[in-house]
C-alpha positions as CSV (number, residue, x, y, z in Angstrom):
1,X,11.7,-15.2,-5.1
2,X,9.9,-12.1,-5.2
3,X,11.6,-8.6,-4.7
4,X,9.1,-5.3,-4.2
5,X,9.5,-1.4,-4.8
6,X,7.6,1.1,-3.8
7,X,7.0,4.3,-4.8
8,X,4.7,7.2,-4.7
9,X,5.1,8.7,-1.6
10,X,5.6,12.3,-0.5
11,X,4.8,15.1,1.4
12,X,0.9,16.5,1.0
13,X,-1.5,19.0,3.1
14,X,-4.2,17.8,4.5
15,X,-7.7,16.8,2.5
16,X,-5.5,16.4,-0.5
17,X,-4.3,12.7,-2.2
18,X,-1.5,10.3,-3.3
19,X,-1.4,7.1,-5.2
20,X,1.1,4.4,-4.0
21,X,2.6,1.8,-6.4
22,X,4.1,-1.3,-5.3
23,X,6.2,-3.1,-8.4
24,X,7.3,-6.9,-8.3
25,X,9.4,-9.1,-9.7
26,X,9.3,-12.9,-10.1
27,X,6.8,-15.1,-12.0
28,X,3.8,-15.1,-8.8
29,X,2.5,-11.7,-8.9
30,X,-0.8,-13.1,-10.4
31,X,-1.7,-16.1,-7.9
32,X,-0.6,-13.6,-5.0
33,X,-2.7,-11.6,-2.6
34,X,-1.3,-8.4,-2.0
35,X,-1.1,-6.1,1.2
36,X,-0.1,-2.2,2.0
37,X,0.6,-2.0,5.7
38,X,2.0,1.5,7.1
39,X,3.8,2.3,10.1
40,X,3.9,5.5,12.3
41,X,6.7,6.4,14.5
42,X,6.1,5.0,17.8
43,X,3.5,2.4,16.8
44,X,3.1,-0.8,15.7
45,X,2.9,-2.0,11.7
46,X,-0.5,-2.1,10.5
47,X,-3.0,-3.9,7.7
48,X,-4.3,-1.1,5.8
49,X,-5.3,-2.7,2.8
50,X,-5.5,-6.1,0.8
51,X,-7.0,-7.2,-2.0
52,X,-6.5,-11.4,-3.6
53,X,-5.5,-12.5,-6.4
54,X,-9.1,-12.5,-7.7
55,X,-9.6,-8.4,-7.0
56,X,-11.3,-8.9,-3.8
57,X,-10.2,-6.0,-0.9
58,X,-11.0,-5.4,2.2
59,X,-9.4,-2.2,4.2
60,X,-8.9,-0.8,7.7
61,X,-11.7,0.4,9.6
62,X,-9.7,3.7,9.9
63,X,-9.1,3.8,5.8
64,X,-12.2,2.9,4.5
65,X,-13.8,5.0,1.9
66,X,-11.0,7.0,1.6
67,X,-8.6,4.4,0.6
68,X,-8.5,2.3,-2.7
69,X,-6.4,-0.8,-3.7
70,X,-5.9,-2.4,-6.7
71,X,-3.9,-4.5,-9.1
72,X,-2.5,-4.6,-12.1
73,X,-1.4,-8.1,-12.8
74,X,-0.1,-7.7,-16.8
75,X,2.2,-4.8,-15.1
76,X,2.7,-7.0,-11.7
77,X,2.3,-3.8,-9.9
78,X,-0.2,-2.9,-6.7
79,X,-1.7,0.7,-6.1
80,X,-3.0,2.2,-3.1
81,X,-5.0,5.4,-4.0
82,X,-5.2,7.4,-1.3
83,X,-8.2,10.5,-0.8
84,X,-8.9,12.9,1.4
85,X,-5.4,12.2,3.3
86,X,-5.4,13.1,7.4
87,X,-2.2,14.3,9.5
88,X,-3.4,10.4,11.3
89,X,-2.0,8.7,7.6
90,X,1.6,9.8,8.3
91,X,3.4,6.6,8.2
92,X,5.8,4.6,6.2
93,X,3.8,2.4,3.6
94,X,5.0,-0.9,2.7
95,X,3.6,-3.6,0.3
96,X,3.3,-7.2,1.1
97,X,3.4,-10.1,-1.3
98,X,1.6,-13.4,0.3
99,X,3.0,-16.2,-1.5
100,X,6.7,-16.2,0.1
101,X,5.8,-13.4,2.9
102,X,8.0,-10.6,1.1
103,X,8.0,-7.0,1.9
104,X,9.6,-4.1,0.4
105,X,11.5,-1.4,1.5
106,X,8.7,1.4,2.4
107,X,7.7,4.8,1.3
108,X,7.2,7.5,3.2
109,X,4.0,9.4,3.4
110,X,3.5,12.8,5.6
111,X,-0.1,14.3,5.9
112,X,1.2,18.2,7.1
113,X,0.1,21.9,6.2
């Protein structure tokens, strides 16, 4: 089994940026795509980011170009850079491992002046 921990998250103004890490345990990390989804109060859990085992990514409409992941599979850990962060980012972030479906507990991320 897998277990993940975020970290990273915070309280910044707007325009400024933060960089998520998502750490794993368990021997898949390297044959596993990897996801950050976030979740606003009120609203549904959503795919901001993934990226294969291979390094490939594809992102959000809403996070594109601002938004960054990638791996580190010697370290088994997962990064979301984040730039020029918007109030709209305010959400709880969670990382995904694919292979057994395994999410971790969430950092929180507010986007305020």
């Amino acid at each position: 089994q897998v277990q993940l921990v975020e970290s990273g998250g915070g309280l910044v103004q707007p325009g400024g940026s933060l960089r998520l890490s998502c750490a794993a345990s368990g021997s898949i990390f390297s044959i596993s795509a990897m996801e950050w989804h976030r979740q606003a109060p009120g609203k549904q859990r959503e795919l901001v980011a993934h990226i294969t085992s291979g390094g490939s990514t594809n992102y959000a409409d809403s996070v594109k170009g601002r938004f960054t992941i990638f791996r580190d599979n010697a370290k088994k850990i997962v990064y979301l850079r984040m730039n020029s962060l918007k109030p709209e980012d305010t959400a709880v972030y969670y990382c995904k491992e694919l292979f057994y479906g395994t999410w971790g507990q969430g950092t929180q991320v507010t986007v305020s002046s």
